[in-house]
C-alpha positions in Angstrom: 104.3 104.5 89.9 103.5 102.4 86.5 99.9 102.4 85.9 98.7 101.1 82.5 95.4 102.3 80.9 95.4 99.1 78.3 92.0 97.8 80.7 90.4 100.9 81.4 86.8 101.2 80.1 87.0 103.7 76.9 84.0 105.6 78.0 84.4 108.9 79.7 84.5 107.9 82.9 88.2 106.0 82.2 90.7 108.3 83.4 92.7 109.8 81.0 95.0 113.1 80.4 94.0 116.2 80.1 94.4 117.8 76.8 97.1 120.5 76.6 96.4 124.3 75.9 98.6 126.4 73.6 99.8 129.1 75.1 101.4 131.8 73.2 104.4 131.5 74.3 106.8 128.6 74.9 107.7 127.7 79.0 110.9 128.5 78.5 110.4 132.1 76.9 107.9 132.4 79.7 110.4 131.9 82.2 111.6 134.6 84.7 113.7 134.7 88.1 112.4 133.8 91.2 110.9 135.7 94.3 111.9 135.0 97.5 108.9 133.5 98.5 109.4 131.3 95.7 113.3 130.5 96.7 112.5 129.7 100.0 110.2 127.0 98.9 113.3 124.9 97.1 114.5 122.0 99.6 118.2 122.0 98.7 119.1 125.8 98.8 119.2 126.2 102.3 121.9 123.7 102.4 124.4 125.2 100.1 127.8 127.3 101.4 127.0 131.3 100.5 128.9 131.1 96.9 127.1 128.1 95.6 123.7 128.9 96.6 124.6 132.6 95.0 125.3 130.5 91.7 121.9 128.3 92.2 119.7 131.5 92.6 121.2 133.8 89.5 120.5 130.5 87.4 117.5 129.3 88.7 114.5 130.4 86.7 110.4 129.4 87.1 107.7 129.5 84.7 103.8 129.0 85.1 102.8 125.5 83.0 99.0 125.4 82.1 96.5 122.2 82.5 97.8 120.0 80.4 101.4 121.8 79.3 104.3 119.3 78.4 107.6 120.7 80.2 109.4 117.6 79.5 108.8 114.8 76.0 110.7 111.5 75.4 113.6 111.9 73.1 114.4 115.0 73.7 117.5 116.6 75.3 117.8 117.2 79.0 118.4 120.9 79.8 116.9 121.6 83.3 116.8 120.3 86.6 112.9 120.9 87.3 111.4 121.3 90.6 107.8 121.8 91.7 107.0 125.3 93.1 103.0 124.4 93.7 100.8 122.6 91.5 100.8 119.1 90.4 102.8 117.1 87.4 102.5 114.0 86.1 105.3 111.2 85.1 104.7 109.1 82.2 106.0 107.3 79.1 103.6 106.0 76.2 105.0 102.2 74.5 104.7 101.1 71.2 101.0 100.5 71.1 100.2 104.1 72.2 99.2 103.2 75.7 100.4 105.3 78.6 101.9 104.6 81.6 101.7 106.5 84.5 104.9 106.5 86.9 104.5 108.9 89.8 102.2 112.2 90.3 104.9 114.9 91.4 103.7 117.3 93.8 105.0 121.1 95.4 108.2 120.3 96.9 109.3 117.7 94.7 112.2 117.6 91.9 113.0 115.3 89.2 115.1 114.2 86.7 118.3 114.0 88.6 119.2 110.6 86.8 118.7 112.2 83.3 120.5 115.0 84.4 123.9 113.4 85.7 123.7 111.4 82.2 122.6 114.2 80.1 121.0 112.1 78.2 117.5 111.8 76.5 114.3 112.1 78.7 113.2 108.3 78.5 109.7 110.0 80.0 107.0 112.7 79.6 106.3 115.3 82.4 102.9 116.8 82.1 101.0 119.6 84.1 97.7 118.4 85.6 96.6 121.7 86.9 98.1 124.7 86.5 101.7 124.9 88.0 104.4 126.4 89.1 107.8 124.8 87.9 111.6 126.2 88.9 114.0 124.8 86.4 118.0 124.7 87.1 119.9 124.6 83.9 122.0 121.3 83.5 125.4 122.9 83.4 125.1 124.4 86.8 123.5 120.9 88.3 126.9 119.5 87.3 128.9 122.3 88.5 127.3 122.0 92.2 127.7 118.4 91.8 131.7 119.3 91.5 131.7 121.8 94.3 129.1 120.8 97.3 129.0 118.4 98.9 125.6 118.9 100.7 124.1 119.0 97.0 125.9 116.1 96.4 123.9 114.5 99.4 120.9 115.6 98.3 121.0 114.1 95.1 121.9 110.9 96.4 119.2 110.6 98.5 116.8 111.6 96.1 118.1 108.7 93.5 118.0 106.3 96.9 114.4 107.4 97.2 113.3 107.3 94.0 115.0 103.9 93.8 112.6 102.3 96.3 109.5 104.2 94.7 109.9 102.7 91.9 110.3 99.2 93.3 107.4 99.5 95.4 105.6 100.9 92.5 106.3 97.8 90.3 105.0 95.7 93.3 101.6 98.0 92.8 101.4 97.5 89.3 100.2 94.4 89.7 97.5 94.8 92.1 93.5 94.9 90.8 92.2 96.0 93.9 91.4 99.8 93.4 91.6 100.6 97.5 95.0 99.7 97.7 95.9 100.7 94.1 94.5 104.6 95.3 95.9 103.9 98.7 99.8 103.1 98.1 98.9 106.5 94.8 98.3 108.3 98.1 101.3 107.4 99.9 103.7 107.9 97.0 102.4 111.3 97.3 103.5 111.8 101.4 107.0 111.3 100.8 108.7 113.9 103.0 112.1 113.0 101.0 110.9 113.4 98.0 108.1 115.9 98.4 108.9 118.1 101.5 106.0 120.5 100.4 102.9 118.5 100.8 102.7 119.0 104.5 99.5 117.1 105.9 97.1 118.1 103.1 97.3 117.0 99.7 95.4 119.1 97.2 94.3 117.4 94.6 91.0 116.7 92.8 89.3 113.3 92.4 90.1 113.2 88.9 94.0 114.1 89.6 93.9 111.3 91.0 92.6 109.1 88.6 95.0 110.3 86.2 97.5 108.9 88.7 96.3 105.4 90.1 95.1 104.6 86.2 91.3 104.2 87.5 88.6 105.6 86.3 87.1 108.8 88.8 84.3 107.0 90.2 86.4 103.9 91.1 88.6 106.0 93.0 85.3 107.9 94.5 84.6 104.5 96.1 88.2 103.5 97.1 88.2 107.4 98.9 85.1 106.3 100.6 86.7 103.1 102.0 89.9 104.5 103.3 88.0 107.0 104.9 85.6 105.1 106.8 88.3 102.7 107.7 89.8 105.8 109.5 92.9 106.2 107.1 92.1 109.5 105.2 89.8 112.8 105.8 88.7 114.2 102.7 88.3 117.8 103.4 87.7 120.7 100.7 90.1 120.7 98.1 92.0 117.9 99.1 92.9 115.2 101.4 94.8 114.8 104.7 96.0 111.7 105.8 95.5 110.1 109.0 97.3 107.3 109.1 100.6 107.1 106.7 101.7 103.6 107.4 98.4 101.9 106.8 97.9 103.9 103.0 101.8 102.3 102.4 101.2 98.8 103.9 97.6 97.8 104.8 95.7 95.5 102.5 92.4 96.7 102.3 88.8 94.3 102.2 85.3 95.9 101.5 82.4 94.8 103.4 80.3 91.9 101.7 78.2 93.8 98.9 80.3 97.0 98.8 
């Protein structure tokens, strides 16, 4: 969801992203087949006839990103279909004034760049690791041959542009909201999307900082906003993460502090 960091405080507390490492070696020389374990974790696989999901696997490759890692940088050619295996990813473009905007946070379960793909055009984005992750990539000639053979990937796809379509309309909507409880709130819900991200399950795992990165705040603004929607019965923070309690109140409910909070 767009978040802009143009009003942030420049101290350290303003949320910002993290620095990349250098590994020695570039994702994609890094990459490797996947295990089963890691095959059964892809959404779409199970729906394909024997032949095409036969094509999918011998194609399909994963890599480990580290903190920070870019798998994906505006302007430059699409070549993958990427999907999360575990970890956490970030979706963002930078405009001509070197801010950065913040789309969505993409968590296990989740894949991306459909749109780019069908197009094969230029990423008009950047997709950064925020913690170390695990990241399945299906080369762009085979996304287009499924999408000329199955018709159950075909469905997929379509209802992952549908879905994306109205996370990015309700994102615009949050965009222009100052309050930080429902700014780290609707974040939150983005994040429970069993379309979109069928591996989150009940538990998010992610750090406080994660998601600041995410809702554009800095992390003791959304230490506050986590203390609200907690008392007010909508989240349990637990260790290492967060479960939600009450889905439809994160996507919809507009949230009011007590006087002096």
């Amino acid at each position: 969801m767009p978040r802009t960091s143009q009003n942030l405080p420049s101290s350290s507390a303003a949320a910002s992203a993290p620095l990349a490492s250098a590994p020695e070696a570039s994702l994609h020389q890094r990459r490797r087949p996947l295990t089963d374990a890691e095959l059964a974790a892809i959404p779409w696989l199970g729906l394909l006839e024997a032949a095409d999901r036969e094509r999918a696997v011998n194609d399909l490759r994963i890599a480990q990103a580290a903190s920070g890692e870019f798998l994906c940088r505006m302007g430059r050619p699409v070549t993958y279909w990427f999907g999360v295996i575990d970890g956490l990813l970030k979706m963002s473009t930078d405009n001509a004034e070197g801010q950065t905007m913040t789309f969505t946070g993409l968590p296990p379960g989740g894949w991306f760049g459909e749109g780019t793909a069908l197009k094969r055009e230029a990423y008009r984005y950047n997709i950064q690791a925020l913690r170390s992750s695990m990241v399945a990539g299906l080369h762009v000639d085979t996304f287009h041959w499924l999408l000329d053979h199955s018709i159950a990937f075909n469905r997929f796809v379509m209802n992952q542009l549908n879905e994306r379509l109205g996370q990015f309309i309700a994102a615009r909507e949050i965009d222009r909201m100052t309050n930080p409880d429902i700014r780290v709130a609707r974040s939150l819900a983005s994040l429970f999307n069993p379309v979109l991200f069928p591996g989150v399950g009940e538990v998010l795992r992610i750090t406080q900082q994660e998601l600041a990165y995410l809702a554009g705040l800095s992390r003791q603004r959304v230490n506050e906003a986590l203390n609200t929607l907690q008392a007010q019965g909508c989240i349990q923070v637990e260790y290492g993460g967060l479960r939600v309690l009450d889905l439809p109140a994160l996507r919809s409910r507009l949230f009011t502090r007590a006087a002096g909070k």
